[in-house]
N, C-alpha and C positions, 0 to 999 in steps of 0.2 A: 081258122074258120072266118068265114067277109064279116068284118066288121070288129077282127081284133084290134085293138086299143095297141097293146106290146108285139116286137119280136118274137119273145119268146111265145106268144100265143099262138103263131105260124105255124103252121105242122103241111109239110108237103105230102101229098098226094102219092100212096102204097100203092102197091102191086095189084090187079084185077081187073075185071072187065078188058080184056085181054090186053093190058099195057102192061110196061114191066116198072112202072113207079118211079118216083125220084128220090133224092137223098136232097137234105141241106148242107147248101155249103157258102161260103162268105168269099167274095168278092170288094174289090177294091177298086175302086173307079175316082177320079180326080181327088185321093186323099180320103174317102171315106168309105167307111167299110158296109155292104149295101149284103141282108140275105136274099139267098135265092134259091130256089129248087131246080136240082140238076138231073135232065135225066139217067139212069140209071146205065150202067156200061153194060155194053154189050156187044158179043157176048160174052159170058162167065159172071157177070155181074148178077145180084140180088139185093134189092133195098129192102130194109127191115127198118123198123123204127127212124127213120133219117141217116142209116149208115147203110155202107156198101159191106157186101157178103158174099167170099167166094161161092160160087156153084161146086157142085161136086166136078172134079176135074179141072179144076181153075187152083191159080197160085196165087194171092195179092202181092203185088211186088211195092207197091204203093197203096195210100187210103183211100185210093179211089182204080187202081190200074190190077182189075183182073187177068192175066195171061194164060195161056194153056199150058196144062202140066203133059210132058209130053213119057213122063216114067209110067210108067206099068209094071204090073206083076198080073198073070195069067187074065191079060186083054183089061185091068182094073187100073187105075189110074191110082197111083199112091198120093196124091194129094185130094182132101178129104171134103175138102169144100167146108159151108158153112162157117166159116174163118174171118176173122178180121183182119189185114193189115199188121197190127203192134202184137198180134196171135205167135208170132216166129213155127216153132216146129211143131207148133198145135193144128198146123194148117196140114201135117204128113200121120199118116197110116204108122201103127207100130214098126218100130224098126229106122224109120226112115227119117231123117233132118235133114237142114243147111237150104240154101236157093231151091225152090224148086223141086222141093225134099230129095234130093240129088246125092245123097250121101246117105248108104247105110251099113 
């Protein structure tokens, strides 16, 4: 909020009012390490609390790199969205793990 004192009193600006929000991330510019609110990937991206969250149909490949799941089973996308990053096979549909939930 303007007029925080700390970093940690920063809180980047959620999703609404038809934007898709940003997440915190830290940056390094001549040796020192500066935060800042990034906006939000897209598409497949979702910011929740200052973190990135696949969409349903999105794989995180990275902590911040949403990509499309391009598996399906009957026209349904086996990767489940709502997922973190360090999530691994939490991010696929029963049945199904590995990249891209690509193995089942």
């Amino acid at each position: 909020p303007a007029g925080s004192l700390t970093e940690d009193a920063c809180v980047c600006r959620g999703a609404g009012d038809g934007q898709a929000g940003y997440y915190r991330a830290e940056r390094v510019l001549d040796s020192v390490v500066q935060i800042v609110c990034e906006a939000c990937p897209s598409p497949g991206g979702r910011c929740v609390n200052q973190t990135v969250l696949a969409e349903p149909g999105y794989f995180m490949v990275g902590p911040v790199q949403p990509v499309a799941c391009s598996h399906e089973i009957n026209h349904v996308s086996v990767c489940k969205g709502n997922s973190l990053f360090k999530h691994g096979d939490s991010q696929c549909s029963d049945g199904h793990s590995g990249f891209l939930c690509a193995s089942c």
